[in-house]
C-alpha positions in Angstrom: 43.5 67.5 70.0 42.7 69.2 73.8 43.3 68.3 76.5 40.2 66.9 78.0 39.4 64.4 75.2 38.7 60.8 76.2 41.1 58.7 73.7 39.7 54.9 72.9 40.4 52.9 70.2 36.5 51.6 69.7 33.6 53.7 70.9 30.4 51.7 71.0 27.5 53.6 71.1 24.3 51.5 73.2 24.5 49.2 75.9 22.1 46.9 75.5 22.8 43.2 74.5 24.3 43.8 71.8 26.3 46.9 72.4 27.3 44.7 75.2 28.5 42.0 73.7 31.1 43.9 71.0 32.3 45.4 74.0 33.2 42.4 75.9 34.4 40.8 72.5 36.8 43.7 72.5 37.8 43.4 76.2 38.5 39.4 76.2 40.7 40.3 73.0 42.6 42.7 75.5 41.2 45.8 72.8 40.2 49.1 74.8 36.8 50.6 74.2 34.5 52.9 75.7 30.8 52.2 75.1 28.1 54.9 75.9 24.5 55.1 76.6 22.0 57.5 77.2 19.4 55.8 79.7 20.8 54.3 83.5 21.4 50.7 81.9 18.1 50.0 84.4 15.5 47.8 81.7 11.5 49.0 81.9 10.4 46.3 79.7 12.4 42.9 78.8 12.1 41.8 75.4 14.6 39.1 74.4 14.8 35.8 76.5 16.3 33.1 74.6 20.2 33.1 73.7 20.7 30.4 71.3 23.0 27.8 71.3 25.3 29.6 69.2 25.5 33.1 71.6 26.2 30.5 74.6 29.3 29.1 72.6 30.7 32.5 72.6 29.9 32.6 76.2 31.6 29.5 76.8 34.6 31.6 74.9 34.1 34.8 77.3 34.1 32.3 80.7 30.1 33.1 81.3 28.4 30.2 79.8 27.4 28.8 82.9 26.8 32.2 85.1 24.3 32.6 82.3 23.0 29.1 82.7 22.4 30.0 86.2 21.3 33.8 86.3 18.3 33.4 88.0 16.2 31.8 85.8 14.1 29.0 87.7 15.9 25.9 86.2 12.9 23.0 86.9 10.6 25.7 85.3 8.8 23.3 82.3 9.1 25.2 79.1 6.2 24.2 77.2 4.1 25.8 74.5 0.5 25.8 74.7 -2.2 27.1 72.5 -5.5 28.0 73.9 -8.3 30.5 73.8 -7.2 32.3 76.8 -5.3 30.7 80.3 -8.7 30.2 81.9 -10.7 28.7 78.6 -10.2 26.1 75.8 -7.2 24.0 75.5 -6.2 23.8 71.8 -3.4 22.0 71.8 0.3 21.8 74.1 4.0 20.7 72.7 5.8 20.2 75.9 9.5 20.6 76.2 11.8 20.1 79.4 13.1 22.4 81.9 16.6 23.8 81.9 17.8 21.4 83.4 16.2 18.7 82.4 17.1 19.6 78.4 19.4 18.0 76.3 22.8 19.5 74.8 23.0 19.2 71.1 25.3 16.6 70.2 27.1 19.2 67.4 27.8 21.8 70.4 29.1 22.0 73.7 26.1 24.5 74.7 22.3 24.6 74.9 19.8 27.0 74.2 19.6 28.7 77.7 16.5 30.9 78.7 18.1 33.7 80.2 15.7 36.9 79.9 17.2 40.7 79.1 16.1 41.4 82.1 19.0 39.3 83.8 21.4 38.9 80.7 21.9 42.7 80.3 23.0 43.2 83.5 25.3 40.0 83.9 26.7 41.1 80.6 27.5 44.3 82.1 29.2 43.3 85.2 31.0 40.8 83.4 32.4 44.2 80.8 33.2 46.4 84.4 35.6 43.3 85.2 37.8 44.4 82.2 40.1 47.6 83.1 40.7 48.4 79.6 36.5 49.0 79.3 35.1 52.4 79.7 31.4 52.4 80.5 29.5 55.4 80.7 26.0 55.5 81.5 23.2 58.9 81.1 25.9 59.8 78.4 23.8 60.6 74.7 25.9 61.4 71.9 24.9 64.7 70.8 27.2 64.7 67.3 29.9 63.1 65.6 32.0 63.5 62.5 35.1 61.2 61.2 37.8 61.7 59.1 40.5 59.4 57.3 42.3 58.4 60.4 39.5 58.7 63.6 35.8 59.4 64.9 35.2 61.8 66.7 31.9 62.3 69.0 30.5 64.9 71.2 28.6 64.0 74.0 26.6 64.8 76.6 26.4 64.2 80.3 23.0 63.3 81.1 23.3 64.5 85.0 25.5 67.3 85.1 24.9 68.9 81.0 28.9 68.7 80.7 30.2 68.1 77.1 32.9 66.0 76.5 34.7 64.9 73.6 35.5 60.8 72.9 38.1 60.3 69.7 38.1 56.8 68.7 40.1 54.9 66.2 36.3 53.5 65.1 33.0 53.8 66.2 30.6 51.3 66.4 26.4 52.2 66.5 24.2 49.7 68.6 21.7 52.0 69.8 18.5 50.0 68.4 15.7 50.1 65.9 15.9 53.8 65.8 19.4 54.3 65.3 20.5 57.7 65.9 23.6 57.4 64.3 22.6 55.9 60.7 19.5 58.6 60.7 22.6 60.9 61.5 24.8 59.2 58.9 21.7 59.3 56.5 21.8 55.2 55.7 18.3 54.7 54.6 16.7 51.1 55.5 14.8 48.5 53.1 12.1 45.6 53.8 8.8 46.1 55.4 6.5 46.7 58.6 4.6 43.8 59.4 2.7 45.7 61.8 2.4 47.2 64.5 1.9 45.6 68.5 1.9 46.3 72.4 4.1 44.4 75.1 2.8 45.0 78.4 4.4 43.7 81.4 2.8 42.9 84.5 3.3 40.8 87.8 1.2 38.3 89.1 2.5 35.7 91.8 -0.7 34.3 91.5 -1.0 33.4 87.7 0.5 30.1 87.6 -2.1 28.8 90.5 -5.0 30.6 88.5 -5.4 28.3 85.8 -4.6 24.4 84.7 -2.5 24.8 81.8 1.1 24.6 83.5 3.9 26.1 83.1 5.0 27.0 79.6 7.8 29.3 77.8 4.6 30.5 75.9 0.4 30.5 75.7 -0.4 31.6 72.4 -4.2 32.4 72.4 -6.8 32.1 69.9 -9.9 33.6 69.1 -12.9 34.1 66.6 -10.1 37.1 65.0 -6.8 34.2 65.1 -4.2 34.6 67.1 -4.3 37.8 69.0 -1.9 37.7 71.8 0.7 35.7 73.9 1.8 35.4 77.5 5.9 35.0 77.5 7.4 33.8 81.4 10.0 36.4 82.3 11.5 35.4 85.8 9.6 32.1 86.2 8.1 33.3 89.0 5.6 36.2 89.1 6.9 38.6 85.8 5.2 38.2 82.5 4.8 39.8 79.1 1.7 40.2 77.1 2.5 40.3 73.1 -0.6 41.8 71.3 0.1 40.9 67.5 -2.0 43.8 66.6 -2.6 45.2 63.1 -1.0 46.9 60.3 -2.5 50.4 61.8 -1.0 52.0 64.9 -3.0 51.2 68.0 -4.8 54.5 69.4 -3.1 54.3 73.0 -5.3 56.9 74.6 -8.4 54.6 74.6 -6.2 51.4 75.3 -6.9 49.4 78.5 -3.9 47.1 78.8 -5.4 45.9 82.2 -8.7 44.9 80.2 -6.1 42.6 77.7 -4.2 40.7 80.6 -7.8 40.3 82.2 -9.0 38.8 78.7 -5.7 36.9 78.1 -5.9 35.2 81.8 -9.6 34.7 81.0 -10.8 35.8 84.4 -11.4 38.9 86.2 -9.9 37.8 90.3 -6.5 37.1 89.2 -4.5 39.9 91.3 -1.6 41.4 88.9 0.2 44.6 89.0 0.4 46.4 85.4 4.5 48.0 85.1 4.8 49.1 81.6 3.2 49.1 78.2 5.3 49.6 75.1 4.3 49.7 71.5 6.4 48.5 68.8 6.9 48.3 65.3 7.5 44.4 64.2 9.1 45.1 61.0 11.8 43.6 58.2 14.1 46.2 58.0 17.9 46.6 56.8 20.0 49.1 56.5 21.4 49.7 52.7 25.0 50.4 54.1 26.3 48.5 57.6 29.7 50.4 57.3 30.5 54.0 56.5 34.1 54.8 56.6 35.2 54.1 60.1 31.3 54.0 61.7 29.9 50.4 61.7 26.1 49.4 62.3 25.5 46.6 64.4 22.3 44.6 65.9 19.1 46.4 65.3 20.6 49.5 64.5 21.5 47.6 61.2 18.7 45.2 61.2 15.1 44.4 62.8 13.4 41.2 62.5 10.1 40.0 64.2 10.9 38.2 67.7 9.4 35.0 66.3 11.8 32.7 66.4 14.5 34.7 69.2 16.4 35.4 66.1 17.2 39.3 66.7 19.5 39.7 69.4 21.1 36.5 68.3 21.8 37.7 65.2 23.4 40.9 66.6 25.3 38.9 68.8 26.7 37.2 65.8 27.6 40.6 64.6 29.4 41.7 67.6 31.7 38.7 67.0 32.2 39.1 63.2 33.2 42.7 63.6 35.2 42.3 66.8 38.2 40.6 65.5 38.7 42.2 62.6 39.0 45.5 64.6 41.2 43.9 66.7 43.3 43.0 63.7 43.4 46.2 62.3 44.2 47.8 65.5 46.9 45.9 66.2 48.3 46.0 62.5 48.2 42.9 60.9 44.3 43.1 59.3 43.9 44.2 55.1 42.2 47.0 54.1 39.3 45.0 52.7 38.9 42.9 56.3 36.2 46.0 57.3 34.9 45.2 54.4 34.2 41.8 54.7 31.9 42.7 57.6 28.8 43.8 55.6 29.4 41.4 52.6 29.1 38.0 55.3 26.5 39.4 57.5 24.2 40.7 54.9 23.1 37.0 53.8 23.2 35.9 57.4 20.3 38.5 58.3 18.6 38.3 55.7 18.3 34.6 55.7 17.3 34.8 59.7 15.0 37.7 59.0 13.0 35.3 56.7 12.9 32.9 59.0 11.7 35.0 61.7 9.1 36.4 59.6 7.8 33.2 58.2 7.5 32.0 62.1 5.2 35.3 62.2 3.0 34.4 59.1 2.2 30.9 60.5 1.2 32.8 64.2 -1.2 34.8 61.7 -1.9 32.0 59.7 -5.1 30.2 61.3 -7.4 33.2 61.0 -9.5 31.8 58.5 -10.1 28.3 60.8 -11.3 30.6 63.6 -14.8 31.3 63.4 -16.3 28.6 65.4 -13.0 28.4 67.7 -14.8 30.4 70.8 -18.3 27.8 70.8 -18.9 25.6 72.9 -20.5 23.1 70.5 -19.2 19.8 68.5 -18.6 22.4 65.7 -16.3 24.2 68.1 -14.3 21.2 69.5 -13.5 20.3 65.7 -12.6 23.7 65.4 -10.4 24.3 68.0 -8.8 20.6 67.1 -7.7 21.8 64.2 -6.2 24.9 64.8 -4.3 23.2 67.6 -3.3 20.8 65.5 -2.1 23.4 62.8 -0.3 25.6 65.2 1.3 22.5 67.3 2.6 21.2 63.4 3.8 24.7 61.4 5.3 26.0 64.4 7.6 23.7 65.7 10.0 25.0 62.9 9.9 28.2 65.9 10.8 26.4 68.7 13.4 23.4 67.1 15.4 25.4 65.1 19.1 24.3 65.9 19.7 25.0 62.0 19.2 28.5 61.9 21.3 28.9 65.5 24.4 27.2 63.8 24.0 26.5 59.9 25.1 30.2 58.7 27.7 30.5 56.5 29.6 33.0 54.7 29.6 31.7 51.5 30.3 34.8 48.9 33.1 35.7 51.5 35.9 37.7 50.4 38.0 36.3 53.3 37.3 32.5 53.1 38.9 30.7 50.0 36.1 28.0 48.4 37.2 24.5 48.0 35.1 23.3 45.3 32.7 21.4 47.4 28.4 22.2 47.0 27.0 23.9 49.9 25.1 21.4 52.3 21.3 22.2 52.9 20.6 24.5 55.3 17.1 23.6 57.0 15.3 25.4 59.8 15.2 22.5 62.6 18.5 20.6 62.1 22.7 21.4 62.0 24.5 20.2 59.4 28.0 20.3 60.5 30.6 20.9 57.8 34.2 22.4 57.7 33.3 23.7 54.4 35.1 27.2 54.1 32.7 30.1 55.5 31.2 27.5 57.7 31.2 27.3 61.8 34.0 24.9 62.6 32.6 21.5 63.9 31.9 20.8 67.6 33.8 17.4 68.3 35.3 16.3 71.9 39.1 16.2 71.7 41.0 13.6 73.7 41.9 16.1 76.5 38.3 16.9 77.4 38.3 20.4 75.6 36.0 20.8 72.4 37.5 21.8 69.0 35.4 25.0 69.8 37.8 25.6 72.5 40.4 26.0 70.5 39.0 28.8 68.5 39.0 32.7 69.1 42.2 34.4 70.0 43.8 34.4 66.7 43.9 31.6 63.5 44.6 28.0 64.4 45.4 25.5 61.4 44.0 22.2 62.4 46.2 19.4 60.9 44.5 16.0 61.1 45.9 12.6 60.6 48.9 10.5 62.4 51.1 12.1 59.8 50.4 15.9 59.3 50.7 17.2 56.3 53.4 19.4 55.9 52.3 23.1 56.6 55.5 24.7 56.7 54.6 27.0 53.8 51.8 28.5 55.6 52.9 28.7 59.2 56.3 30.6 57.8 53.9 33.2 55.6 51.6 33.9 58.5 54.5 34.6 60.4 55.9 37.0 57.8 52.7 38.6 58.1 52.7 39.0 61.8 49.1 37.0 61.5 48.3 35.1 64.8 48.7 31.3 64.1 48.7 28.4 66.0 48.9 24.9 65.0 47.2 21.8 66.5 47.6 18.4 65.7 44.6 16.0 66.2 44.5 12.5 65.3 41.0 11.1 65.8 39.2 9.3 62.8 35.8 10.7 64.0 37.3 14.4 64.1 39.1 13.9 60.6 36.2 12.5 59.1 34.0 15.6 60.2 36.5 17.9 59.0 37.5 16.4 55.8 40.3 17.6 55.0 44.1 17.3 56.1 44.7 20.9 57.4 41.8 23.2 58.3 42.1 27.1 58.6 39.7 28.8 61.1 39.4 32.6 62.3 39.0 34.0 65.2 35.4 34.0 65.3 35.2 30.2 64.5 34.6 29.9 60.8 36.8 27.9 58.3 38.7 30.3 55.6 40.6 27.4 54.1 41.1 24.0 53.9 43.2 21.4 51.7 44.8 17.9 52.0 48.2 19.8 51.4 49.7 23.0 51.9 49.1 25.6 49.4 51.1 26.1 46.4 51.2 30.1 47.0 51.5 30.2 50.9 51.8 34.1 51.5 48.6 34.3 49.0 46.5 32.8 51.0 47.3 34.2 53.9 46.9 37.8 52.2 43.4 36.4 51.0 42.5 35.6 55.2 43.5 38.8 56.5 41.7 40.7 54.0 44.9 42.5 51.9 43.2 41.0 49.0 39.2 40.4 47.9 40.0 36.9 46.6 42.6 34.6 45.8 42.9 35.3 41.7 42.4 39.1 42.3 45.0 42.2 43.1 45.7 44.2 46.0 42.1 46.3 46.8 43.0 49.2 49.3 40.2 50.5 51.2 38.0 53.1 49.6 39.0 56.6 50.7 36.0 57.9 48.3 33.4 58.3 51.9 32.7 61.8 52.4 34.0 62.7 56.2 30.7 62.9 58.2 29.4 65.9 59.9 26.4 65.3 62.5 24.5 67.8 64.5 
């Protein structure tokens, strides 16, 4: 070891969302971490702009729900969707929805879906991390190389500004640094799925836009033509920001005869709106998963492990949801007390969680695509062409409401092959798009119910297990508490005696980990206490099998 070596227990490598998020995971669990990134943390083109329901319950956790509520984001602004041929022409159709403020929380949650785009939530994200001393941040930082061995990571960097190479050992390292990871190329973790294509964002101001044309304010215009759908306008800031989405083909666009300005003039539908052009990106929209989301002591998280088309908002969600998964589990082998097959567990629950929200995501996409063939009358201005652009509203208003009402998919995941959650017996509810199910079935998100004190059961989730014992006479837990404790497992135990609660939950005493999902639940204690809790904390893959140690077959990685 030298002298000069930064020492962390996590390195996280990206600071976008995602990268973000793991990082203050870490921090609120009082973990140190250093997260790195190789741009100035500034953001040329916003992407994401919708944190679901689910990502502003772990805000509510991390004390930021409501700064992210209020980051900027015009909260009277309507956000409606409207189909039309561009802003200017035919109206096909419109599916209005309220404001921010004006929306309604979900009865199963304490949150709403808050529009709150990247350009604002990255950087509240980050100032909320640099409040945590025991957070690193390092910015114009790439990592050059890296290699691990049984006991640590260790990566070489580079300082962007001055060409000085340092040297960061971490305990583990974590890779958020997007679609094209450079540490699983590095690492040489292939990906499987598919492209679905290939399109352009390109953002532009216009203060003038909303004044230009009667079709109001709207999260979204979709726009139609003789070809289908061809493009979007998504709000940004609610005020003068905007990103054009061309869908685009399965071919790469030829860029040097592209005239973005010529798109936003087509896609307004008039040529004397004033607007500024700021960036144009192309992108590869694209089902992708990496075959491996762990090797050794390197994780993969957020787009780095998985892409997904933005239809639906699902992508940065879904990362989020990995940044939570993973984040206590490193805390718990950090501080002792986590199995040897907890790390494991990682890949094995989020695997089916992505893949089901990758299909979702990309079946939002097909129905986008899916009106090409009722187009080719869509443009006239005849009877034909009314009837034609009737229907296609009509059919874009219907299929894709499963995009914009999809509570379901937000809350409804579940790790139900888990190695770390004990099943109960009990069949698995249905898990639709639109609508949350709630059950305490193991693997599940606990239930969102008000307690009498004003807090939510979701409040009581997050810094270590809590065994939820229901009734006026709890059921005698002894067992349990006594083998966590042997264990040095975080537990604590709250009593709640509310027939509304106890009827969601079902049971008499409810396990649920740190990140908010039940591993066990029963009407009495179980017969083989120190089991189970071996089972939770990952020293063993299931209840009926032996000890599994942790596989010390990885090769030690060398990059460069």
């Amino acid at each position: 070891m030298h002298g000069n070596d930064t020492i962390t227990s996590v390195l996280i490598i990206g600071a976008g969302p995602i990268g973000l998020s793991l990082a203050l995971e870490l921090a609120w669990r009082g973990v140190d971490c250093t997260i790195i990134d190789q741009t100035d943390g500034s953001i040329d083109l916003p992407r994401g702009a919708m944190v679901s329901v689910r990502t502003m319950e772990f805000c509510r956790r991390w004390g930021i729900a409501e700064r992210v509520a209020l980051a900027g984001f015009p909260q009277d602004y309507k956000l409606n969707m409207v189909y039309c041929t561009s802003l200017a022409g035919h109206l096909l159709e419109r599916d209005d929805y309220p404001s921010q403020r004006d929306k309604e929380t979900p009865l199963s949650s304490t949150e709403k879906r808050t529009w709150c785009p990247q350009l604002l939530f990255d950087p509240l994200l980050a100032r909320v991390v640099a409040e945590y001393d025991c957070v690193t941040m390092r910015y114009l930082c790439r990592l050059d190389s890296f290699e691990q061995s049984a006991d640590e990571v260790v990566a070489h960097t580079v300082d962007g500004r001055t060409g000085e190479r340092q040297t960061i050992r971490a305990r583990y390292m974590v890779a958020c640094d997007g679609a094209g990871s450079f540490v699983r190329e590095t690492a040489g973790i292939r990906q499987s799925g598919r492209v679905l294509g290939y399109s352009i964002n390109i953002f532009f101001c216009s203060s003038d836009l909303l004044r230009a044309h009667d079709k109001g304010e709207a999260e979204r215009y979709l726009f139609v033509s003789t070809e289908g759908t061809w493009g979007n306008i998504t709000v940004v800031d609610g005020r003068e920001s905007w990103r054009l989405t061309l869908i685009g083909s399965s071919d790469k666009m030829d860029l040097s005869q592209f005239d973005a300005a010529a798109r936003v003039r087509r896609a307004i539908g008039r040529n004397d709106v004033a607007f500024d052009l700021i960036a144009v990106k192309p992108w590869r929209r694209s089902e992708l998963m990496a075959d491996r989301f762990r090797v050794g002591r390197i994780f993969l998280a957020g787009d780095a492990a998985h892409t997904m088309s933005p239809t639906g908002g699902f992508g940065m969600n879904t990362g989020i949801i990995d940044a939570v998964n993973l984040g206590w589990k490193l805390q718990a082998m950090l501080d002792g007390w986590g199995g040897e097959a907890l790390l494991d567990s990682y890949e094995i629950e989020q695997r089916p969680v992505v893949e089901r929200n990758a299909l979702a995501s990309t079946h939002n996409f097909d129905l986008w695509v899916g009106v090409r063939e009722m187009c080719a009358h869509v443009m006239d201005d005849t009877p034909e062409g009314e009837r034609a652009r009737r229907a296609v509203g009509t059919r874009l208003k219907e299929s894709l409401r499963s995009e914009w009402e999809c509570l379901g998919v937000m809350l409804g995941h579940r790790y139900e092959a888990s190695p770390i959650c004990v099943p109960d017996g009990t069949p698995p509810p249905p898990d639709p798009v639109s609508e949350y199910i709630p059950t305490a079935r193991p693997g599940s998100r606990a239930p969102h119910a008000w307690l009498a004190d004003g807090r939510s059961t979701l409040d009581l989730f997050g810094r270590g297990f809590v065994l939820l014992r229901f009734g006026k006479d709890p059921a005698d837990a002894g067992s349990l508490i006594a083998a966590a404790g042997a264990q040095c497992v975080p537990l604590e135990v709250v009593d709640i005696d509310d027939p509304q609660t106890n009827a969601l939950y079902a049971s008499r005493l409810v396990l649920v980990r740190p990140d908010g999902h039940v591993a066990w639940r029963a009407d009495d204690a179980p017969q083989d206490a120190d089991r189970l809790v071996r089972v939770v904390r990952g020293a063993v893959a299931s209840a009926g099998d032996p000890e599994r140690r942790q596989s010390r077959t990885e090769i030690p990685m060398a990059a460069g």
